[in-house]
C-alpha positions as CSV (number, residue, x, y, z in Angstrom):
1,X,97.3,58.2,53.6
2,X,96.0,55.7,51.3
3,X,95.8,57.0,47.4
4,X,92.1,56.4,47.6
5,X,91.5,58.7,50.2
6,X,93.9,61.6,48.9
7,X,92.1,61.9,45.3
8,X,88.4,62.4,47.0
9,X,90.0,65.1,49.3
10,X,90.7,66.9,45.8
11,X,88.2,65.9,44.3
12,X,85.9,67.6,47.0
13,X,87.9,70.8,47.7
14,X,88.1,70.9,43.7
15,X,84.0,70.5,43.5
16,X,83.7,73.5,46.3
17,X,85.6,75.6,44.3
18,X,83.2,74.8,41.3
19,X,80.3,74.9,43.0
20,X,80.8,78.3,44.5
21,X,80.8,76.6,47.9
22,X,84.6,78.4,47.7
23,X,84.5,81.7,46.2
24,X,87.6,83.4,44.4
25,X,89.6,84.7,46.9
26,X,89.1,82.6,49.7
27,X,92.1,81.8,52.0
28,X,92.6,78.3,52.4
29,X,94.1,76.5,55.7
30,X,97.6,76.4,55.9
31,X,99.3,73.6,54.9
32,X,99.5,72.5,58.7
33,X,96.3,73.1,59.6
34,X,95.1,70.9,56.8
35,X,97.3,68.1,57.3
36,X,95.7,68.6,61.3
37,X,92.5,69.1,59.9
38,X,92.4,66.2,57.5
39,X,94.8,63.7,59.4
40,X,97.3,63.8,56.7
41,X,100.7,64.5,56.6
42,X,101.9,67.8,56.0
43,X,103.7,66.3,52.9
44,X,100.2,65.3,51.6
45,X,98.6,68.3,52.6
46,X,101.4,70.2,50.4
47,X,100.4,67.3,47.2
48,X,97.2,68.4,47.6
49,X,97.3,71.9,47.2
50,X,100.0,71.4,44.4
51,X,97.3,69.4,42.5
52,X,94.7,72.4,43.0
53,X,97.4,74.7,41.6
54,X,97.9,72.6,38.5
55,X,94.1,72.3,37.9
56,X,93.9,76.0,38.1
57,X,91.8,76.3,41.1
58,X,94.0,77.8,43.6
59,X,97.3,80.1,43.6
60,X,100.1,80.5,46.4
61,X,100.8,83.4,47.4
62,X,104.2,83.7,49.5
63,X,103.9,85.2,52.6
64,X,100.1,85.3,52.8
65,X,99.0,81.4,51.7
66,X,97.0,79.8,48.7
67,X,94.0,81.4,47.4
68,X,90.7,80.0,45.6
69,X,91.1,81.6,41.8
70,X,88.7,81.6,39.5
71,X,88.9,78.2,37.6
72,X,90.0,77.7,33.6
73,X,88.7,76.5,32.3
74,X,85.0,77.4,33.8
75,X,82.9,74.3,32.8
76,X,80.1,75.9,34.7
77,X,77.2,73.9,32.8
78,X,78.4,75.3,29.4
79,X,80.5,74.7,26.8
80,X,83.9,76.6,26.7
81,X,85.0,78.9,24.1
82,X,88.5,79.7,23.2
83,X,89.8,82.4,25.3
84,X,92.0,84.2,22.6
85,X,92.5,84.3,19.0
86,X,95.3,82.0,18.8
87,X,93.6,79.6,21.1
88,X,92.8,76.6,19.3
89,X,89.1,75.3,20.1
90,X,88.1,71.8,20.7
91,X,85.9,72.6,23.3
92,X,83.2,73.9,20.9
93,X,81.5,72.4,17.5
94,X,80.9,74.8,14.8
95,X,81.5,73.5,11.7
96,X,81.8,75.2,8.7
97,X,82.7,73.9,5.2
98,X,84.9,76.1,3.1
99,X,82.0,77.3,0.2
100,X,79.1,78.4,2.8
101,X,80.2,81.9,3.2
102,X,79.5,82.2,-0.9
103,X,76.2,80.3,-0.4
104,X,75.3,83.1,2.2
105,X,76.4,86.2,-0.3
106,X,74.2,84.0,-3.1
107,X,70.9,83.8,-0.6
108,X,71.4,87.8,0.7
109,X,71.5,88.8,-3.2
110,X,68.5,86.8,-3.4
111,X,66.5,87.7,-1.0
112,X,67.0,91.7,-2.2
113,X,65.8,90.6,-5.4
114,X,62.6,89.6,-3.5
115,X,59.6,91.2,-4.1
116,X,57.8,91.6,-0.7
117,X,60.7,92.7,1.5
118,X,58.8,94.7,3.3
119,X,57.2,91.9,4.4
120,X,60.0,90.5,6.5
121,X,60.7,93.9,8.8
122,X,57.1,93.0,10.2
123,X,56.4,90.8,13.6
124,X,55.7,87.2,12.1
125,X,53.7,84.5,13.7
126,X,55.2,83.3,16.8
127,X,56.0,79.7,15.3
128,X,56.7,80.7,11.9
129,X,54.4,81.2,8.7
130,X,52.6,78.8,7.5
131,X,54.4,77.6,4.3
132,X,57.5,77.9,6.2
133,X,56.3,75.3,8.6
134,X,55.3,73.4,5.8
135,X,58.4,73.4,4.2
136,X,60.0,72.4,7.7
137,X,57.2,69.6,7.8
138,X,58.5,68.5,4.6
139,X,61.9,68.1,5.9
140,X,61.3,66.6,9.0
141,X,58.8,63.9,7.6
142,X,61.8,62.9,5.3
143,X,64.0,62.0,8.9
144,X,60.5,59.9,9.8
145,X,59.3,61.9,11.7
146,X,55.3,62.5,11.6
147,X,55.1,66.2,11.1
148,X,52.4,68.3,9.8
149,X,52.1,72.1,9.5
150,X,50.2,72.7,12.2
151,X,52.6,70.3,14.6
152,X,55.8,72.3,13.5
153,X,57.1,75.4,15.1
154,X,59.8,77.7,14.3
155,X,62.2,78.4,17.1
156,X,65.5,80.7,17.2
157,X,67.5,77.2,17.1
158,X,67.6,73.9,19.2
159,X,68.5,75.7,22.6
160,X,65.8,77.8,22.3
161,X,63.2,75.1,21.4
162,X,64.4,73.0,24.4
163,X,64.2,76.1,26.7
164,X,60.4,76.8,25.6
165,X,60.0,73.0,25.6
166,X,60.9,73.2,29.9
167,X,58.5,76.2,29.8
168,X,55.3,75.6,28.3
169,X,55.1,71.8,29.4
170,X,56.7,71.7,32.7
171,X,56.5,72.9,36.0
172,X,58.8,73.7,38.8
173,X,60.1,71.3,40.4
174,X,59.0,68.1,37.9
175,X,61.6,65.8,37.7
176,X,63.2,65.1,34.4
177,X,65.2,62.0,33.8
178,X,68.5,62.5,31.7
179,X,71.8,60.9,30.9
180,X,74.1,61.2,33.5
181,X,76.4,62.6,31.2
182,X,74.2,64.9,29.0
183,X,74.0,68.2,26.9
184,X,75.2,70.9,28.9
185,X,72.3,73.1,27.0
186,X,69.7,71.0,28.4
187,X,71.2,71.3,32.2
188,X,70.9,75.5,31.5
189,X,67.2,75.1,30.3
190,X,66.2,72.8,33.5
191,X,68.6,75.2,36.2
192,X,66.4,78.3,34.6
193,X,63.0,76.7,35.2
194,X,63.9,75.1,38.2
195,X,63.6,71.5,37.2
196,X,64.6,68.4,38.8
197,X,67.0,65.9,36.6
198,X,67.4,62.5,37.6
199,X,70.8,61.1,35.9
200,X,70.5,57.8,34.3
201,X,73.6,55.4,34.0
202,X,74.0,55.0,30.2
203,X,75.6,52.0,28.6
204,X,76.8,51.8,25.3
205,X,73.5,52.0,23.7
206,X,71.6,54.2,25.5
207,X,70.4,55.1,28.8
208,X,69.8,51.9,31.1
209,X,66.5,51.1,31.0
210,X,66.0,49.3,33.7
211,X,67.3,52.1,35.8
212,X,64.7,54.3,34.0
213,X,61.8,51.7,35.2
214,X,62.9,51.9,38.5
215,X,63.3,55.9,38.9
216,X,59.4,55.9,37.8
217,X,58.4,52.9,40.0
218,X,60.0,55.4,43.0
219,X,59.4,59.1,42.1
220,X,56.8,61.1,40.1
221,X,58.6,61.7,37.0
222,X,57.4,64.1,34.7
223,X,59.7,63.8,31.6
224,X,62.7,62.4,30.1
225,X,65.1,64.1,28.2
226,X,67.4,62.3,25.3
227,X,69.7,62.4,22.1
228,X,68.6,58.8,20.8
229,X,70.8,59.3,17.5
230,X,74.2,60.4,18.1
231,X,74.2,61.3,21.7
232,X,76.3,64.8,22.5
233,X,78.8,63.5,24.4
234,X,79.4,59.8,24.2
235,X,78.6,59.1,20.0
236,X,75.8,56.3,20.7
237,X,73.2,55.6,18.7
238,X,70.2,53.6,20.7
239,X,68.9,50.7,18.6
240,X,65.4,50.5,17.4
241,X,64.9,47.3,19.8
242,X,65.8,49.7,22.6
243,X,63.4,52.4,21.3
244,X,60.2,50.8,21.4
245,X,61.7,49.3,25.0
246,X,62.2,53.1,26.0
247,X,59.2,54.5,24.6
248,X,56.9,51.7,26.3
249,X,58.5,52.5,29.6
250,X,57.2,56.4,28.7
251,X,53.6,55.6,28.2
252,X,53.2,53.3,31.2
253,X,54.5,55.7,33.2
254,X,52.9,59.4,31.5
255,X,56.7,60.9,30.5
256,X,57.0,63.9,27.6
257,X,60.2,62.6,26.2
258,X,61.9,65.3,24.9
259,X,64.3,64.2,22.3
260,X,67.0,66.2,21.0
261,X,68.1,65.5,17.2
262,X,70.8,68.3,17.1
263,X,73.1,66.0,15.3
264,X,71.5,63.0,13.8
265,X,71.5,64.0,10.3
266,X,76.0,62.6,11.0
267,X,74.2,59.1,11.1
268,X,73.2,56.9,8.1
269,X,70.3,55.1,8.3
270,X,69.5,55.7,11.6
271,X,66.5,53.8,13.0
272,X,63.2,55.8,13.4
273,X,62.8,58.4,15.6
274,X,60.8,58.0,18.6
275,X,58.6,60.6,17.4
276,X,57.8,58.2,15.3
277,X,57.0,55.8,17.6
278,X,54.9,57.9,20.3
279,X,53.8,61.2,18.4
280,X,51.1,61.7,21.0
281,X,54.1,62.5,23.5
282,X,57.0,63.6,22.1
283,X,58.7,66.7,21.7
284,X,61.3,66.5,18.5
285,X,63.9,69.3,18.7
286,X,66.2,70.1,16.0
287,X,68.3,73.2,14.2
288,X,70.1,73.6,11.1
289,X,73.1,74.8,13.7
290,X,75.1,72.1,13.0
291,X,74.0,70.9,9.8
292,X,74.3,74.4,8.1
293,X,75.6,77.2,10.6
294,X,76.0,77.6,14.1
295,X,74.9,81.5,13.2
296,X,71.9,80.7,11.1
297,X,70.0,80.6,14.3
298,X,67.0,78.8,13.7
299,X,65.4,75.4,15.1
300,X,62.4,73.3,14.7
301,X,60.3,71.4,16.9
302,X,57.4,69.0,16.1
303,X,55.3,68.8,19.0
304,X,51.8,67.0,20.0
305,X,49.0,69.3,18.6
306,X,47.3,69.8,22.4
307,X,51.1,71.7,23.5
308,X,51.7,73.6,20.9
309,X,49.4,76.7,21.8
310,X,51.7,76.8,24.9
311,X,54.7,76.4,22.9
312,X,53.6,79.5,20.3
313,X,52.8,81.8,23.5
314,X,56.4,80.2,24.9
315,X,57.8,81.8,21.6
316,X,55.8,84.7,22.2
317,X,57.0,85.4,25.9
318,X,60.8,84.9,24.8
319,X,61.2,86.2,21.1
320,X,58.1,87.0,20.1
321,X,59.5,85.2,16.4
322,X,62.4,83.7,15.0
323,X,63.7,86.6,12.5
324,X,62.0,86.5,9.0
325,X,65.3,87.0,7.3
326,X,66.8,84.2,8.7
327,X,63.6,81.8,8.3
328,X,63.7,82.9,4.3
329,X,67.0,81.9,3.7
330,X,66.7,78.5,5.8
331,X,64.0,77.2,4.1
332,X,64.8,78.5,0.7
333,X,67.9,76.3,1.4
334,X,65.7,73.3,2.7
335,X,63.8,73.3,-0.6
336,X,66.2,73.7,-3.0
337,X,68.0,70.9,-1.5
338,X,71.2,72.9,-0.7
339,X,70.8,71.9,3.6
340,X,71.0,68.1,2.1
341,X,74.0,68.7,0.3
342,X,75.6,70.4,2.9
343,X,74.5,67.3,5.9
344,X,76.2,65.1,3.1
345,X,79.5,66.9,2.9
346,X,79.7,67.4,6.8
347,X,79.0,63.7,7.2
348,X,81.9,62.9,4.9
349,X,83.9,65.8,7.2
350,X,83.3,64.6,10.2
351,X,84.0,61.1,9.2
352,X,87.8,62.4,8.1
353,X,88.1,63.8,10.9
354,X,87.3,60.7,13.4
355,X,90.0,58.8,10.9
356,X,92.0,61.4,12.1
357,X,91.3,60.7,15.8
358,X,92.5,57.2,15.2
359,X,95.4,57.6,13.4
360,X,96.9,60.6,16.0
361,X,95.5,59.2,19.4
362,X,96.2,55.5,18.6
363,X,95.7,53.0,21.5
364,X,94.4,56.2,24.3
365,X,91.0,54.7,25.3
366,X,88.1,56.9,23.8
367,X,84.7,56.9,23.2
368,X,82.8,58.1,19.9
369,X,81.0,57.4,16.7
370,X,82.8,56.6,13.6
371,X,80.6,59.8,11.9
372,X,80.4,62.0,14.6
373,X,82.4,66.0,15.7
374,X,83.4,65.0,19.3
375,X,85.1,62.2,21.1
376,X,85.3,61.4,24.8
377,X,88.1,60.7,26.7
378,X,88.4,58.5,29.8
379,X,91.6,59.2,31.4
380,X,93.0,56.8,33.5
381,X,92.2,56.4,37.2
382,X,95.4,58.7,38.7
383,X,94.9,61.8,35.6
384,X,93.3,64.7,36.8
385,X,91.1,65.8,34.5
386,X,91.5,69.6,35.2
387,X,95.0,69.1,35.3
388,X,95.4,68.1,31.4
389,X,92.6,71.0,30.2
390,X,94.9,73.6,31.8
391,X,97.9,72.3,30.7
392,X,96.2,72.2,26.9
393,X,95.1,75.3,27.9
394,X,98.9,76.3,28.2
395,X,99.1,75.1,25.2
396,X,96.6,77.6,23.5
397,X,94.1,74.6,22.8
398,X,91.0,74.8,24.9
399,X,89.1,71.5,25.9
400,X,85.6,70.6,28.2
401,X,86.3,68.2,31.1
402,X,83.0,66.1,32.0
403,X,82.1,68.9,34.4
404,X,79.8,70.7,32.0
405,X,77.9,67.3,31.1
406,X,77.6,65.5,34.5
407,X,74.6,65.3,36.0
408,X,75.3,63.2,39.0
409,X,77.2,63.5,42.5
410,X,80.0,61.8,40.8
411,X,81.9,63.8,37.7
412,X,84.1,61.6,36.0
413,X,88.0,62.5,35.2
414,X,87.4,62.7,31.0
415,X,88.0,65.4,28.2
416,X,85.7,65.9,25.3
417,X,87.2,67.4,22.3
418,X,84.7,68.8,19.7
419,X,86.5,68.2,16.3
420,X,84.6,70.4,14.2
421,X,85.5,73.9,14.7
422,X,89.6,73.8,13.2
423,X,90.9,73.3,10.2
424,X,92.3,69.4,9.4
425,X,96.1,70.7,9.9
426,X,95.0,72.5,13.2
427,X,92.9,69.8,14.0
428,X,96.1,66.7,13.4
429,X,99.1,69.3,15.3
430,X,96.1,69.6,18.2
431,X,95.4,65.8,18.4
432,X,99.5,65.4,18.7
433,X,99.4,67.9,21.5
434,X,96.5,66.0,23.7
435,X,98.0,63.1,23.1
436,X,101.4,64.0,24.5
437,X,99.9,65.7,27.7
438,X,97.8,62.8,28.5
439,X,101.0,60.3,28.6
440,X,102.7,63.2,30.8
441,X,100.0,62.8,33.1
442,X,99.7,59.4,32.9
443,X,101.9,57.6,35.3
């Protein structure tokens, strides 16, 4: 049986497993009867299940046969956590910067100094009070981005603006057109409102645009979905030339665009955003997740004045408000300039940490931006991807495969590690680790 041949038989009883088409439990064929099945040999038939074992998929079972297991790790459209305390996790970004637990006593003495506490156990506006969204205004017309009070809402963070986002301005079945490899977020937001997303092939700029002309010329798209500035997970950062190219393709053809800014505050001197360039059709999504705390749950969007009604009643149906408390201390942080120091520090971070990548990982082939918490990693055409998360994952680190970020027939064998979540020593004994179990792999 020709190599060729013998990967896409894994690769497909691999995707069934995935997809559910294969539930836990199942009883495969014998070895036999797939080799008969297939027109293998049986000594293929036996490499192929021995690859589903080591990918985690299936288990033997002597006596009775090889079994569909549920698969570690998951990569069922999210992003993984670590499974157990001494797991290390580089499947996940939350990164923290060693004084923001004192910044968070300092703000919760503050605000029970207030004076109006009372004021914050009440139901607030469904996109935030007004000199709160003027204060996020503030911020986001600093990043370029033309944003007024009344074109600013206040969302529980960037997943939940992206959810009411697929909501209030789409229907069921509109199609969306997104990266082929995108943010697994964005895929849970579309699967829940039963959208339709159109992978684009992305270069190393951006999406291909002509391949974005083409998918309008043919279909009825209603959107398109996009991280301009530091795309989550590849690191590009689409040039301005690009953006005007992309946003002329949106008006000719009607599109929302929907960009996602989660991380552009890593990037220096960025070009504009493409709210900027079309504010009559864009949705710009952001959070202080990243740039402050994963926990400090609260996002922004600045939206086109006619959607946001929709949006606020969006906000309304879901969480009726983001949490007063939390909204306080966010923008108490915005205007005293203490979310600007900490973007600073965590670009410096995650900038020490990519030198990191470089120095540990050394000539593996990856993908990423010099200022950014992730990097890809291609693996070469005979590594399993699967195969080398479970063995990290025997390894108590925990890693995504592309699974989680594909949105196309074809997932590609690659790792992403998110860089941001460990300490520097964690992070340098981890890096070793993936390094090693990709060359045992690699033959």
């Amino acid at each position: 049986m020709r190599q060729a041949r013998y990967k896409q038989l894994v690769d497909r009883l691999a995707d069934d497993i995935r997809a559910g088409r294969l539930r836990p439990g199942t009883r495969l064929p014998t070895h036999r009867d797939l080799a008969a099945r297939e027109g293998l040999a049986l000594v293929t038939a036996t490499r192929v299940y021995a690859e589903l074992r080591e990918m985690g998929l299936v288990s033997g079972e002597t006596g009775r046969g090889t079994f569909v297991k549920e698969a570690l790790p998951r990569g069922q459209g999210v992003d993984l956590l670590a499974w157990s305390a001494d797991t290390v996790d580089l499947s996940f970004n939350y990164p923290a910067l060693p004084d923001q637990t004192e910044l968070l006593r300092t703000a919760l003495r503050q605000l029970a100094a207030a004076g109006d506490l009372e004021a914050l156990l009440r139901y607030q506006p469904h996109g935030g009070r007004e000199h709160e969204r003027e204060v996020v205004a503030r911020h986001l017309a600093s990043r370029g981005v033309p944003a007024a009070a009344d074109t600013v809402l206040l969302t529980s963070g960037a997943q939940h603006g992206l959810t009411i986002t697929a909501m209030a301005a789409l229907e069921p079945g509109d199609v969306v057109a997104v990266d082929a490899l995108t943010y697994p977020g964005f895929k849970l937001a579309a699967e829940a409102n039963r959208l339709e997303l159109a992978p684009l092939p992305a270069g190393a700029q951006g999406p291909d645009l002509d391949a974005l002309q083409q998918l309008c010329s043919q279909r009825r798209v209603r959107a398109v979905y996009t991280m301009p500035t530091l795309h989550n997970p590849l690191g590009w950062v689409m040039s301005a030339t690009r953006r005007r190219q992309f946003v002329s393709i949106a008006r000719q053809h009607g599109l929302l665009i929907i960009e996602d800014a989660a991380y552009a505050f890593l990037v220096d001197d960025a070009p504009p955003p493409l709210a900027s360039l079309a504010p009559e059709s864009t949705v710009y999504v952001s959070s202080l997740s990243k740039s402050v705390a994963t926990g400090l749950r609260v996002g922004f969007l600045c939206a086109p004045r006619e959607l946001v009604p929709r949006l606020e009643r969006t906000i309304r149906a879901t969480t009726w408000n983001t949490p007063a408390i939390l909204t306080t201390m966010a923008c108490g942080w915005i205007e005293d300039g203490t979310v600007a120091r900490l973007e600073a520090a965590k670009r410096h971070d995650a900038a020490a940490r990519q030198r990191l990548v470089t120095e540990v990982l050394g000539g593996i082939k990856r993908i990423s931006h010099p200022a950014s918490y992730f990097v890809w990693l291609p693996l070469a055409e005979e590594v399993r991807a699967d195969t080398v998360a479970m063995a990290l994952m025997r390894e108590r680190i925990s890693v995504s495969t592309a699974h989680p970020f594909s949105t196309s027939g074809t997932v590609p064998h690659a790792i992403r590690l998110a860089l941001g979540s460990v300490s520097m020593d964690a992070l340098r004994h981890s890096l070793r680790t993936v390094a090693q179990v990709i060359a045992d792999h690699t033959y």
